[in-house]
VOGU-3710 file (C-alpha; in Angstrom, 3 decimals, decimal comma):
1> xxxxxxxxxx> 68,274/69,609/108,835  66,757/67,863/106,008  67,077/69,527/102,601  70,113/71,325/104,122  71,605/71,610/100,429  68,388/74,246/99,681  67,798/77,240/100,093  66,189/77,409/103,658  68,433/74,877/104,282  71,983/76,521/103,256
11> xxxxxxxxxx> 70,998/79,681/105,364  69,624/78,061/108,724  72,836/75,612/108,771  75,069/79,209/108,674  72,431/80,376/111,206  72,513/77,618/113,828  76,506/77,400/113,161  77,090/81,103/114,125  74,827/80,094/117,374  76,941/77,202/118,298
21> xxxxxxxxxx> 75,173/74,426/117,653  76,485/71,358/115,417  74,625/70,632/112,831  73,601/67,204/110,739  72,273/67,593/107,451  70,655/64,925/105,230  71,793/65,111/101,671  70,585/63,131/98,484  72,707/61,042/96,503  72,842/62,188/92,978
31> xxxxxxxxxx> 75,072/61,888/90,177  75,852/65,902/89,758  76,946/67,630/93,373  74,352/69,530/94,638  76,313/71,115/97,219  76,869/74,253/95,798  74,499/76,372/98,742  76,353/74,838/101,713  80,466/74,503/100,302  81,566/77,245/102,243
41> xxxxxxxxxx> 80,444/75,774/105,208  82,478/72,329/104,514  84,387/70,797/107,084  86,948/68,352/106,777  85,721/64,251/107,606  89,612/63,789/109,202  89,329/67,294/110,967  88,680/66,749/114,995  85,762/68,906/116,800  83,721/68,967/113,237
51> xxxxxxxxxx> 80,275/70,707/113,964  78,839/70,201/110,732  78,391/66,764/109,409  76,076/65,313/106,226  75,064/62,166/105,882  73,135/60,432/102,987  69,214/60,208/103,069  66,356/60,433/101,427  62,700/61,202/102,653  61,106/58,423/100,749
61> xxxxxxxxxx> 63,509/55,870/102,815  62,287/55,420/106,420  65,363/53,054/107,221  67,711/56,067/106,263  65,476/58,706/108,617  65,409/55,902/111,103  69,101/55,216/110,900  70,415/58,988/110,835  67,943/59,963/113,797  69,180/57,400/115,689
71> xxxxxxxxxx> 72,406/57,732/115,306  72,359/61,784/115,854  69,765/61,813/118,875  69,287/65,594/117,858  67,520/68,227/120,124  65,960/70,012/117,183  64,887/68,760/113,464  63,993/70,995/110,906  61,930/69,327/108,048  63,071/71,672/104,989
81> xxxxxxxxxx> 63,465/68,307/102,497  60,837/68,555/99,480  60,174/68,608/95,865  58,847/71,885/96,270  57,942/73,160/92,944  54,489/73,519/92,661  54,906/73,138/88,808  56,853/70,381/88,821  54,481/68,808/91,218  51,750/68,509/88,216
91> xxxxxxxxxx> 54,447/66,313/86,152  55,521/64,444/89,137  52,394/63,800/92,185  53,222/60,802/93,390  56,078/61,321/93,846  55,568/64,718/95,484  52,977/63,087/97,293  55,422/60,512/98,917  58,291/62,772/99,801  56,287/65,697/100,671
101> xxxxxxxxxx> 53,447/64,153/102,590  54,724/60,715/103,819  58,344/62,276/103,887  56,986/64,614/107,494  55,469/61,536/108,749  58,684/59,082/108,749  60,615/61,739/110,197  57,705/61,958/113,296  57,274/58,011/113,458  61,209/57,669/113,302
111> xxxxxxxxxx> 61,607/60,097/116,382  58,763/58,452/118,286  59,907/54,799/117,467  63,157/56,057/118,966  61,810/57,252/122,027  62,778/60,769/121,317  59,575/62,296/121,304  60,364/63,922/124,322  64,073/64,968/123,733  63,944/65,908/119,932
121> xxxxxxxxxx> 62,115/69,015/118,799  60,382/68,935/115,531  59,838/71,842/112,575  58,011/71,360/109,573  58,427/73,342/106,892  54,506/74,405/105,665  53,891/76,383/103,098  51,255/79,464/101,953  50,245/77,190/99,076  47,939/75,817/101,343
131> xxxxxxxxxx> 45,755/78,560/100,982  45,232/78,063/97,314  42,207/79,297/96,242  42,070/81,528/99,266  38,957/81,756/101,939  40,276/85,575/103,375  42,872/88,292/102,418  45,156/87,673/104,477  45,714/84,686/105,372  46,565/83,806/109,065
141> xxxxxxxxxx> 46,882/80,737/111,643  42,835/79,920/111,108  42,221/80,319/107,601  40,440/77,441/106,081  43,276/75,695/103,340  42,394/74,872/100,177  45,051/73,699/98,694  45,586/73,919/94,682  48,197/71,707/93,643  49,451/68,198/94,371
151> xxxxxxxxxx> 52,222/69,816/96,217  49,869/71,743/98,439  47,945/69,007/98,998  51,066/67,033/100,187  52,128/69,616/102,604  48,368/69,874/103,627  49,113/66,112/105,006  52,412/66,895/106,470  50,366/70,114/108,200  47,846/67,607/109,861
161> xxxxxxxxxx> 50,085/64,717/110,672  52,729/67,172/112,476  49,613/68,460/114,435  48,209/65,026/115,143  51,939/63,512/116,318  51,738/67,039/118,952  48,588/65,823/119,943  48,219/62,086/120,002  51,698/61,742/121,911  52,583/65,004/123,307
171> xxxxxxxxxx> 55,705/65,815/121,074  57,153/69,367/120,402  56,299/69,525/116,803  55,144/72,683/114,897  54,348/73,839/111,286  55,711/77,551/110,160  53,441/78,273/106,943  55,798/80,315/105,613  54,762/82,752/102,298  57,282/83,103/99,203
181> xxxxxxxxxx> 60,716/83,807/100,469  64,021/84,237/97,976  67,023/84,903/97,746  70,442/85,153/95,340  70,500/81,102/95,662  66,782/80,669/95,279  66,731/77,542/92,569  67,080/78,750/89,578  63,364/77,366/87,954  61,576/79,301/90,334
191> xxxxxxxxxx> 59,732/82,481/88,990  61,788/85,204/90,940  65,434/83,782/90,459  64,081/82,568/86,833  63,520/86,579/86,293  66,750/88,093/87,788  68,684/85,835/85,795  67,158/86,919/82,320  66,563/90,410/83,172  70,851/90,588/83,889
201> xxxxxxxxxx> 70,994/88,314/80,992  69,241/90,796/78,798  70,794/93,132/79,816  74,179/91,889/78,855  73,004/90,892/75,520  73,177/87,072/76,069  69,585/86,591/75,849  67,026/88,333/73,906  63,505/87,749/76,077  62,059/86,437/79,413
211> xxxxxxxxxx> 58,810/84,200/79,280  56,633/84,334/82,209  53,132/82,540/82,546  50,647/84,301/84,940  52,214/88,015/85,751  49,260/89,301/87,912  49,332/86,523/90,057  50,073/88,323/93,581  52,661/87,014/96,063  53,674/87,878/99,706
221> xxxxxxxxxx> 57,859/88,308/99,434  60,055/87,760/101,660  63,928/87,287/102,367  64,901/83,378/102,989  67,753/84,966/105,337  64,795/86,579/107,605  62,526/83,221/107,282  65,026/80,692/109,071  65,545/82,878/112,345  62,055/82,571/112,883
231> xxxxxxxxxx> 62,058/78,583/112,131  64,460/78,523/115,038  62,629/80,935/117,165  59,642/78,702/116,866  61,413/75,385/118,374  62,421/77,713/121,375  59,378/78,228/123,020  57,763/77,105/126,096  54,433/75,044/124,102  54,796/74,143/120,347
241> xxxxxxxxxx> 52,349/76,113/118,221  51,718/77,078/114,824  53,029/80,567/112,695  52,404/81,846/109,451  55,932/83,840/108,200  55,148/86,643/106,051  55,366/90,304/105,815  52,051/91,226/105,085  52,939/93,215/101,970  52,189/91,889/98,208
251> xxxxxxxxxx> 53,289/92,795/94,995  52,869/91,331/91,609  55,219/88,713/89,231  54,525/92,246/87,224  55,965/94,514/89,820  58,799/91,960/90,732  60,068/92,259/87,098  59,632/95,705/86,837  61,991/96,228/90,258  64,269/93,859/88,637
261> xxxxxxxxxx> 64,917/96,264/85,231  64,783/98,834/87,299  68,151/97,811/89,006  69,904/97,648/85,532  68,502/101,439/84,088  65,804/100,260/82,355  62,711/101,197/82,705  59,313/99,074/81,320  56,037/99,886/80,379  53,733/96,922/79,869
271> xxxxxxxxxx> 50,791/96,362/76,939  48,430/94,280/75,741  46,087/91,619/77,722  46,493/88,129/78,877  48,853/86,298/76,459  49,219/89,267/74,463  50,712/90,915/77,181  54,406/92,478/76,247  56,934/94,333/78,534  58,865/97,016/76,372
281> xxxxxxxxxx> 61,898/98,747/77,409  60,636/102,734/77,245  63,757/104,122/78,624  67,628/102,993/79,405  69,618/105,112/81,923  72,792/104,690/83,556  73,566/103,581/86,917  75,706/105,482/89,434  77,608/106,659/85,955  77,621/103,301/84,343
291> xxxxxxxxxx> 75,595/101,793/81,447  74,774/98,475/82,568  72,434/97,241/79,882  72,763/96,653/76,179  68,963/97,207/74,944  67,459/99,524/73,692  64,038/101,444/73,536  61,624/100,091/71,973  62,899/96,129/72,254  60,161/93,738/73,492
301> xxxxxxxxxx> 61,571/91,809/76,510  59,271/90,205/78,225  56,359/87,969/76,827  53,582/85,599/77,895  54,258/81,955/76,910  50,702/79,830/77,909  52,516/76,637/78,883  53,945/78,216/82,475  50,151/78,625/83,448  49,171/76,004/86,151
311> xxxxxxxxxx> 45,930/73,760/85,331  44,909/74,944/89,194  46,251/79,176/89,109  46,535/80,475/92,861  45,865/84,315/91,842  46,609/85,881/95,746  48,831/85,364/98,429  48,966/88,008/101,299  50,352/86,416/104,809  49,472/88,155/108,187
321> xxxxxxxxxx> 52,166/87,905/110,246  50,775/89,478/113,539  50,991/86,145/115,433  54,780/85,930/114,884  55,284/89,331/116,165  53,426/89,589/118,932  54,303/86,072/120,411  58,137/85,587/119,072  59,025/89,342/118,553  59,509/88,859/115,200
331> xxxxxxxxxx> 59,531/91,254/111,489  61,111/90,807/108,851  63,957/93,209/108,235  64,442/93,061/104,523  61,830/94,864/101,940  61,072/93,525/98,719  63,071/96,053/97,001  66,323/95,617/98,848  65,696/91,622/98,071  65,498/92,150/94,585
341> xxxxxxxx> 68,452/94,600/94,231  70,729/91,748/95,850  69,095/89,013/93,834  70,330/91,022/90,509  73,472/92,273/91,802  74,080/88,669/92,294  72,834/87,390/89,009  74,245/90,355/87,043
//
């Protein structure tokens, strides 16, 4: 697993674990630990029988991929390494350009160099961003991309290159365009974590207002936890093919804060257009008996600040996920509204 330290990462090392399997991960070297995600699943270097090892990498080094493929001759590898903020990606596209893009491409020269290109199955992590500026509502398998970031276009790279490598030499390598998925450990600068965190902060009194950039942008939501069984279900079937994850139901950044208030007693009513938009708390209640937040009625907490717009805004996301359950029996389990509830609990 590359990125194993993330998100998707963190969950579908527990996943593959709790199936048996041992499991390499590729970790970055940097000067903080970056661990947190995956130290309860640490296992001793001097311990006998270890099934889950890390060793250092880094997708912009081909002689590390090379080197840790070789050395691990693995039956499956899940590309989950990126910079994946599509935010950051505007401050940073070569670079996102190089890990994202080029990244996908050493691991699929670096398995076919080997010779493993018919022993070592292949997943890359793809992403709805490719959409962008979407063609259709919803988006499935053949919607046209058009991507609207340099991250999207990167992925859009590491889309065509793992479909050319299936191709041009026959290797089991498939994309899973998977839609927004979170999480309690979602990073902590994306928009969903970024609003359960101030929403319990709020309500605690430790912070007095959360600043969002677009809040009618529309997003397809689902649970990271529900997202990695299919990225394993997809590397156990008979051909490699593509699958968009998603669960076919959208809400807004709007809606997403609203559910998030909601869990703490307060209730929101929302005003005013575009960057004069405000969210105001209209009512506090208790919670099973308890008062769990400190403001009051009346108090604006929730304002639009300008610079978390994107030059290049994707306004909808909506996934159809019919492919995925028809051929691989799968649907998601968790709603929206159960995700958000644990995200908070978490946070709070």
């Amino acid at each position: 697993i590359t990125g194993v330290t993330g998100q998707d990462g963190a969950y579908l090392a527990e996943f593959l674990l709790n199936k048996g399997y041992e499991v390499h991960g590729i970790k970055r070297r940097s000067s903080l630990f970056n661990t947190d995600r995956i130290d309860h699943l640490y296992q001793d270097p001097h311990v006998d029988n270890r099934n889950f090892i890390l060793h250092y990498g880094d997708l912009t080094d081909s002689t590390s991929l090379v080197r840790i493929v070789q050395k691990v001759q693995p039956d499956e590898l899940y590309n989950l390494a990126a910079q994946s903020h599509v935010g950051v990606s505007f401050e940073e596209p070569e670079y996102t350009a190089n890990a994202d893009g080029i990244g996908a491409l050493r691991l699929l020269e670096a398995i076919r160099i080997l010779g493993l290109e018919k022993k070592t199955r292949f997943y890359q992590a793809s992403t709805s961003e490719l959409y962008g500026l979407v063609q259709e509502i919803p988006q499935k398998e053949t919607t046209p991309f058009y991507p609207r970031s340099p991250y999207a276009v990167a992925k859009m790279y590491a889309y065509w290159i793992t479909v050319n490598y299936r191709e041009a030499y026959g290797m089991y390598a498939c994309n899973g365009v998977l839609f927004n998925h979170e999480s309690p450990v979602r990073g902590e600068t994306f928009v969903t974590r970024k609003i359960t965190r101030a929403i319990s902060r709020i309500a605690l009194g430790l912070q007095e207002c959360l600043y969002l950039g677009n809040m009618s942008a529309l997003r397809d939501w689902g649970h990271a936890k529900d997202y990695v069984e299919m990225q394993w279900l997809m590397l156990q079937q008979q051909q490699a093919e593509d699958f968009v994850i998603a669960t076919g139901v959208q809400f807004s950044v709007r809606q997403f804060v609203e559910f998030s208030a909601k869990e703490l007693g307060v209730t929101l009513a929302f005003e005013g257009e575009a960057e004069q938009e405000v969210g105001k708390v209209v009512k506090v209640e208790p919670v099973n008996g308890e008062l769990l937040a400190k403001c009051k009625v009346g108090d604006v907490i929730v304002r639009v600040d300008p610079r978390y717009y994107r030059p290049t805004e994707v306004e909808t996301l909506l996934g159809d996920p019919t492919k995925a359950r028809e051929k691989l029996g799968w649907t998601p389990k968790i709603s929206l509204p159960e995700l958000v509830a644990e995200m908070v609990k978490s946070d709070y």
